[in-house]
C-alpha positions in Angstrom: 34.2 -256.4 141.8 32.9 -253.1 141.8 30.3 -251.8 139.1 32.6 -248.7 138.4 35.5 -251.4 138.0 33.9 -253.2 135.1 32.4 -250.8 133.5 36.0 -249.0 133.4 37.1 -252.0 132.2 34.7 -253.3 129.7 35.1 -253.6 126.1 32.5 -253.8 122.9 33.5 -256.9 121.0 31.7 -259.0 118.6 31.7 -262.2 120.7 28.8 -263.6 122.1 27.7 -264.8 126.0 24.7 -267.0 126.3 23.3 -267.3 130.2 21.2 -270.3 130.5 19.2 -269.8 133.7 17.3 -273.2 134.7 15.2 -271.5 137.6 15.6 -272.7 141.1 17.6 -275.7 139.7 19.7 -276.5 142.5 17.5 -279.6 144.4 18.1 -281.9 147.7 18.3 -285.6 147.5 14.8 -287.1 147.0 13.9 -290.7 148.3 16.2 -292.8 146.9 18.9 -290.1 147.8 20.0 -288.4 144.9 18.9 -285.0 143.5 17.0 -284.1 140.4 20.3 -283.7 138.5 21.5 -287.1 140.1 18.5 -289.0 138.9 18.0 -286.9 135.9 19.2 -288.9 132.3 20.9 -285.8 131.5 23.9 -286.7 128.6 24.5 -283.6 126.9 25.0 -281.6 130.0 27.2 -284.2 131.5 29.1 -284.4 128.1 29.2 -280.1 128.5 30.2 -279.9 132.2 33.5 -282.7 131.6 34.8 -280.3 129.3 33.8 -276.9 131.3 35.0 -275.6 134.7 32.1 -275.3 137.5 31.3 -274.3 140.9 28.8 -273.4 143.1 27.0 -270.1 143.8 25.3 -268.1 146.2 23.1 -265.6 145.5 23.1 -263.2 148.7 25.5 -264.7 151.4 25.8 -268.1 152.6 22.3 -269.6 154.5 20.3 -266.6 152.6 17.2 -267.5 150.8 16.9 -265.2 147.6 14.1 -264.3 145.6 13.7 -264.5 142.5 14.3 -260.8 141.7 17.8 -260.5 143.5 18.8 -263.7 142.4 19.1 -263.0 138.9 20.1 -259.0 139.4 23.3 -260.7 141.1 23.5 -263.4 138.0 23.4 -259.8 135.6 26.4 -258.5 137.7 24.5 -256.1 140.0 24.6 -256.2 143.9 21.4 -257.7 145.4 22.4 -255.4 148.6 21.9 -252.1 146.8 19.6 -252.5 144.6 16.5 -253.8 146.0 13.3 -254.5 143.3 9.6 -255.3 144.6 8.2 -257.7 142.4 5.3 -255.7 141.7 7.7 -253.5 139.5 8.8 -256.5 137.7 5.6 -258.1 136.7 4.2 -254.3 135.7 7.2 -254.0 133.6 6.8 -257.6 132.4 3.4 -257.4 131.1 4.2 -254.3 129.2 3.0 -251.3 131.4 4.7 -248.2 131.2 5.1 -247.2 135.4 5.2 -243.5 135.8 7.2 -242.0 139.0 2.9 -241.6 140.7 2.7 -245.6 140.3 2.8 -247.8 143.0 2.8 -251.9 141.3 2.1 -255.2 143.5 2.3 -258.2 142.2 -0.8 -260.4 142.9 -2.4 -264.2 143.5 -5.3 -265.3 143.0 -6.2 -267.7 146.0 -8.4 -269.9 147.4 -10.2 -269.5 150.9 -12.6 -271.3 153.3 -15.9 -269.5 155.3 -13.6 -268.7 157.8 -11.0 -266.7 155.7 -8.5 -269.3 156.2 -6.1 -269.7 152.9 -6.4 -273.2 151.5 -4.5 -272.6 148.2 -2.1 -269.7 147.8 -2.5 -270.2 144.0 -6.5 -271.1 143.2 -5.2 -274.5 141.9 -3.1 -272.5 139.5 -6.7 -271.6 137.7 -5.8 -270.7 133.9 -4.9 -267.9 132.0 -8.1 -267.3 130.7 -9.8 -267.7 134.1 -7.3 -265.3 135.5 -7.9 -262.9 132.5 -11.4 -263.0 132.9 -11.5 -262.4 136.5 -9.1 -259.7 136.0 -12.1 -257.8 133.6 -14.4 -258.4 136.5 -12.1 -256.4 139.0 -11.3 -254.0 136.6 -14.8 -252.6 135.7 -16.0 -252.8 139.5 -12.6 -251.2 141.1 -11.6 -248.8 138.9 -10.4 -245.8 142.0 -10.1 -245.7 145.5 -10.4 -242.6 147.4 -9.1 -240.6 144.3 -6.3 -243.3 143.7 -7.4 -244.8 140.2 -6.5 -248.7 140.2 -5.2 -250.5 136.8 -5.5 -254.4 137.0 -3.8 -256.4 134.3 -3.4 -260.0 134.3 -0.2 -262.2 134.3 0.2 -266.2 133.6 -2.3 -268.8 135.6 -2.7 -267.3 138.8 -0.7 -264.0 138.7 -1.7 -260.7 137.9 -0.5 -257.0 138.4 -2.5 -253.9 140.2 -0.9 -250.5 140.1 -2.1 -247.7 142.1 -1.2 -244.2 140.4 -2.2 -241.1 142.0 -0.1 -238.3 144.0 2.1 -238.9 147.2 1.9 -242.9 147.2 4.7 -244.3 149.0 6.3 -247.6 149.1 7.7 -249.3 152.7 4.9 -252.0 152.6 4.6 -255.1 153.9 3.4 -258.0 151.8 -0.2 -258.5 152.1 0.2 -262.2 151.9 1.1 -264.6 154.9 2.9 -267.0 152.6 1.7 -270.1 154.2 -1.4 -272.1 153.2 -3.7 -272.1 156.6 -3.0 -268.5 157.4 -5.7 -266.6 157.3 -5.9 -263.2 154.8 -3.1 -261.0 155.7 -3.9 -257.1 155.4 -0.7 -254.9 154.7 1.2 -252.9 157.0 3.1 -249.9 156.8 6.8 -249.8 157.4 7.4 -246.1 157.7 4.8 -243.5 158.5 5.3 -242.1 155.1 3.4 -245.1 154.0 0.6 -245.4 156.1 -1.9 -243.4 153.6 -1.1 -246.0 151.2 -1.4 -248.6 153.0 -5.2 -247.7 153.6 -5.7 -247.3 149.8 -4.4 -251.4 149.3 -6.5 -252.7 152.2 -10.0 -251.1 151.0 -8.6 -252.4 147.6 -8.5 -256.2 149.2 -11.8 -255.9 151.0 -13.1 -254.8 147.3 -11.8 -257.6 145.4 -13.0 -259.9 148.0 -16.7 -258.7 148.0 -16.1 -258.6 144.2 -14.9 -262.6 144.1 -17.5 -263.9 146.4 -19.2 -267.1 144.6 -15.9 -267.2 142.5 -14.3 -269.9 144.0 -11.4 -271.3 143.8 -10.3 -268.3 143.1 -12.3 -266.1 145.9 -9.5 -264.5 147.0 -6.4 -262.0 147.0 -3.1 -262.0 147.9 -0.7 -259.2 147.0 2.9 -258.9 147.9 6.5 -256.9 146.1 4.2 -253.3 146.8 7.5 -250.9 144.8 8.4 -248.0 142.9 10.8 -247.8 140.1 13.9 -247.4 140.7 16.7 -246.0 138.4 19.4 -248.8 137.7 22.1 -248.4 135.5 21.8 -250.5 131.9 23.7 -253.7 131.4 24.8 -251.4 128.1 26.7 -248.9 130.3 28.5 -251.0 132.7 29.0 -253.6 130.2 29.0 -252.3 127.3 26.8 -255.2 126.0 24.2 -255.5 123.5 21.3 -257.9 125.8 18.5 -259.8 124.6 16.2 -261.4 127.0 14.5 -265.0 126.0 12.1 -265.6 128.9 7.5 -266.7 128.7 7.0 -265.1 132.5 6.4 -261.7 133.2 8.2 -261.4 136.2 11.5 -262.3 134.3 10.9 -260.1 131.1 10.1 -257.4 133.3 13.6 -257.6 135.4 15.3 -258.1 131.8 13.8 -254.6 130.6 14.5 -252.7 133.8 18.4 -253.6 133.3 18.2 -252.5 129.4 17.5 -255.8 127.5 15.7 -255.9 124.4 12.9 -258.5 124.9 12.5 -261.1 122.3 8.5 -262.4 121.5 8.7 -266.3 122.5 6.7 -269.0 122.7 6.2 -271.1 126.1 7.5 -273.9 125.5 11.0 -274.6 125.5 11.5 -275.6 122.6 10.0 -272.2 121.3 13.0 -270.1 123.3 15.8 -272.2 122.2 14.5 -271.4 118.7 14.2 -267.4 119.5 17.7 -267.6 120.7 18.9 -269.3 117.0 16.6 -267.3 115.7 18.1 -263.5 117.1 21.7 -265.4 117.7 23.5 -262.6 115.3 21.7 -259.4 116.3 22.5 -259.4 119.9 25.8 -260.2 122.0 24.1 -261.2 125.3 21.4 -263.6 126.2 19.7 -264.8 128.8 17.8 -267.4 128.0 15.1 -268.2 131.2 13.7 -272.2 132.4 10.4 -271.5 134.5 9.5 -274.9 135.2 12.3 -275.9 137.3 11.6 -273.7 140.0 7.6 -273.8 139.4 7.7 -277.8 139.6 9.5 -277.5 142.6 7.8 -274.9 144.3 4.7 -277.5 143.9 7.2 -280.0 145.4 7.0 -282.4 142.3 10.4 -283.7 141.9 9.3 -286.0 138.6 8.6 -283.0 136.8 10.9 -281.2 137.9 13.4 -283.8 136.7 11.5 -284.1 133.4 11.9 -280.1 132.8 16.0 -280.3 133.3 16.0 -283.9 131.1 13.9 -281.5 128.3 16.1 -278.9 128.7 19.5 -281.4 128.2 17.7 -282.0 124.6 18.6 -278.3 123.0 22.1 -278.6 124.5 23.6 -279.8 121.0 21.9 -277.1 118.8 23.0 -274.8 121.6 26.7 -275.6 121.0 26.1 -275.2 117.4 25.7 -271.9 117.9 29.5 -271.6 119.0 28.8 -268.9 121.4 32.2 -267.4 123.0 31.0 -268.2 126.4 28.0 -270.3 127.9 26.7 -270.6 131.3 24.0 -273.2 132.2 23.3 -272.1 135.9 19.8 -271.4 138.6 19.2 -268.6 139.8 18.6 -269.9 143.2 17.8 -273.4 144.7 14.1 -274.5 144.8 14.3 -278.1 146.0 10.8 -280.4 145.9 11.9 -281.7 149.3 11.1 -277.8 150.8 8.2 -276.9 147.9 10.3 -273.5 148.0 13.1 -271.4 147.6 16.2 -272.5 149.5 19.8 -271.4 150.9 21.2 -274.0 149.2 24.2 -273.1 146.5 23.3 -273.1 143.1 25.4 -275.4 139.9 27.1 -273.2 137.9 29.3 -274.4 135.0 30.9 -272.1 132.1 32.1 -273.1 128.9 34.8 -271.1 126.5 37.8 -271.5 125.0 39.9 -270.0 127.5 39.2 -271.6 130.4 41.2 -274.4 132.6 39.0 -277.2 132.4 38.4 -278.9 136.2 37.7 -282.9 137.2 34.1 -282.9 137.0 32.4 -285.1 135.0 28.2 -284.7 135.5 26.3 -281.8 135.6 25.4 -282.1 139.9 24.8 -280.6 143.1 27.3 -282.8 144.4 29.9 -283.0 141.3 30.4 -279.5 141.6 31.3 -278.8 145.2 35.2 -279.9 143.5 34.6 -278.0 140.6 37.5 -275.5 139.8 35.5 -272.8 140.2 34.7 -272.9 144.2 32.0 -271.6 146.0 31.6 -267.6 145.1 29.1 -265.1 145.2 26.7 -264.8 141.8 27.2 -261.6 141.4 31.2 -261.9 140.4 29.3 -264.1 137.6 29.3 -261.3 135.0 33.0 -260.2 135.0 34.2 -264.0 134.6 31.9 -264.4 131.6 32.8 -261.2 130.3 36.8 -262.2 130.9 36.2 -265.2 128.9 34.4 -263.4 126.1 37.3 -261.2 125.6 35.3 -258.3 127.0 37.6 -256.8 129.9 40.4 -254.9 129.3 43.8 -255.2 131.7 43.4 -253.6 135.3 46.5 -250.9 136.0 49.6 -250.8 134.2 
């Protein structure tokens, strides 16, 4: 369904949509064969999914492995294919910077190498925020331009921060500085178009600063940086919806894709507890929210399937006060599959179960991988997500006469 379509279509009403986004929930059998939702002691989302109709999604196309950023742009109704974000955009926007049209963001690691440059930890044994905030002060006040380039360095959550490089004719077309494997040694970037090729000079005297600057700092001795963007322009989830959206969600990365589609950000705690308590706490001044999981995908990125579980079986806690809320429509979905068998982002379709008043309600009776292949909803593409919560909100007029 076509952005024009819905937006032609879309109504301002006074019901409510909440999009519960467990990231990189969808999982593989573990060893005694069943998958974190299999295993998980889940009630209240096995209770939710017998009286909701489900299905499976896929973010891209069948046998593509999404990131994070086009994952949920599809989930928020937008098509991955045209609109494609760095990350580096997103965690700027995330941590509060204001980009300006000069700006060039990259989202960056901290990492851990050996004496021969060899990575042996992509994520400096996820050091702490204050580690990573006070390494950030160190690069800062010793990199603070590059050949007339002037470099801001801002930290994120454990491991992650942002550098922006602002300064006349920077160009994106980069590729990640990062080889995505442990054992690789540093990667420098590479232009993709000659456009670029300035630019890409400016990031790799930037790397060979930080790592003079890190030397002795070890585990986290090293860079990685990856998502090099510019804005773009996007159209707000207010114009083509016509919605009112409030973002719940502790990582950068997430509030900043929230604020680049035109949701208000709501201040919340980490834990998860805190953001189901935002949400009750904002429920009547918003009509849209998207209430973000972390952990999920993080746990099973480290490939830790018993946290993983323990994450979704927290989660399954905040289901009852959730429905006390009586939104119109609620979604409890991933964005993408991150099972702990792979320690990464998979292929793999994602759960996807919607509740409301108006739907037909299917056979499934657990919340699973597995349960939902028969769910009434099918197998269809995230991004036709929006318009059937929107339908079920009351929120779409009639197409034609």
């Amino acid at each position: 369904m076509t952005e024009n379509l819905l937006k032609e279509l879309s109504l301002r009403t006074d019901s409510r949509i909440v999009l519960l986004v467990m990231d990189g929930l969808g999982d593989l059998p573990g060893k005694d064969g069943k998958t974190v939702l299999e295993q998980a002691e889940i009630p209240n989302l096995d209770r939710l999914a017998a009286k909701s109709v489900c299905g499976l999604t896929d973010p891209i196309s069948r046998g593509i492995t999404p990131g994070s950023g086009p994952a949920h742009l599809s989930l928020f109704g937008y098509d991955p294919l045209k609109y494609q974000i760095g990350r580096g955009v997103l965690e700027a926007l995330g941590i509060g910077l204001e980009l300006t049209c000069d700006d060039l963001a990259c989202r960056g690691n901290f990492a851990t190498i050996d004496e021969n440059g060899v990575i042996t930890d992509r994520r400096a044994g996820r050091i702490s925020t204050e580690k990573n905030q006070e390494l950030c002060s160190l690069l800062q006040k010793e990199i603070t331009e590059i050949d007339g380039v002037k470099v801001i360095i801002r930290s994120g959550k454990e491991h992650r921060f942002v550098v922006v490089f602002r300064g006349k004719g920077l160009e994106d077309g980069i590729s990640d500085a990062d080889p995505q494997l442990n054992g690789k040694k540093i990667k420098y970037a590479e232009a993709l178009r000659d456009e670029s090729k300035w630019s890409v000079q400016i990031i790799n005297r930037f790397i060979d600063r930080c790592l003079e600057v890190l030397k002795g700092h070890h585990p986290a001795n090293a860079i990685l940086l990856r998502g090099v963007a510019k804005h773009p322009e996007l159209p707000s989830m207010g114009e083509l919806f016509k919605l009112n959206p409030a973002a719940i969600a502790s990582y950068p990365m997430y509030r900043g894709l929230a604020r680049l589609v035109g949701m208000s950000i709501l201040n919340t705690g980490e834990a998860i507890g805190d953001e189901f308590n935002t949400l009750k706490e904002n429920y009547h001044k918003y009509d849209f929210f998207y209430l973000h999981i972390k952990k999920t995908d993080s746990y099973g990125e480290d490939g830790n399937f018993e946290a993983k579980l323990k994450v979704v079986e927290e989660v399954d806690c905040y289901i009852p006060a959730l429905l006390e809320l009586n939104p119109e429509v609620l979604v409890v979905t991933g964005d993408h599959s991150t099972p702990a068998a792979l320690a990464a982002h998979s292929w793999h379709p994602n759960p996807f179960l919607l509740y409301s008043k108006y739907i037909r309600v299917d056979d499934v009776q657990h919340f699973s991988e597995n349960e939902f292949v028969r769910g009434g909803l099918g197998r269809f593409p995230s991004k036709e997500a929006m318009s059937l919560m929107l339908a079920n909100a009351l929120k779409l007029e009639k197409y034609g006469a």
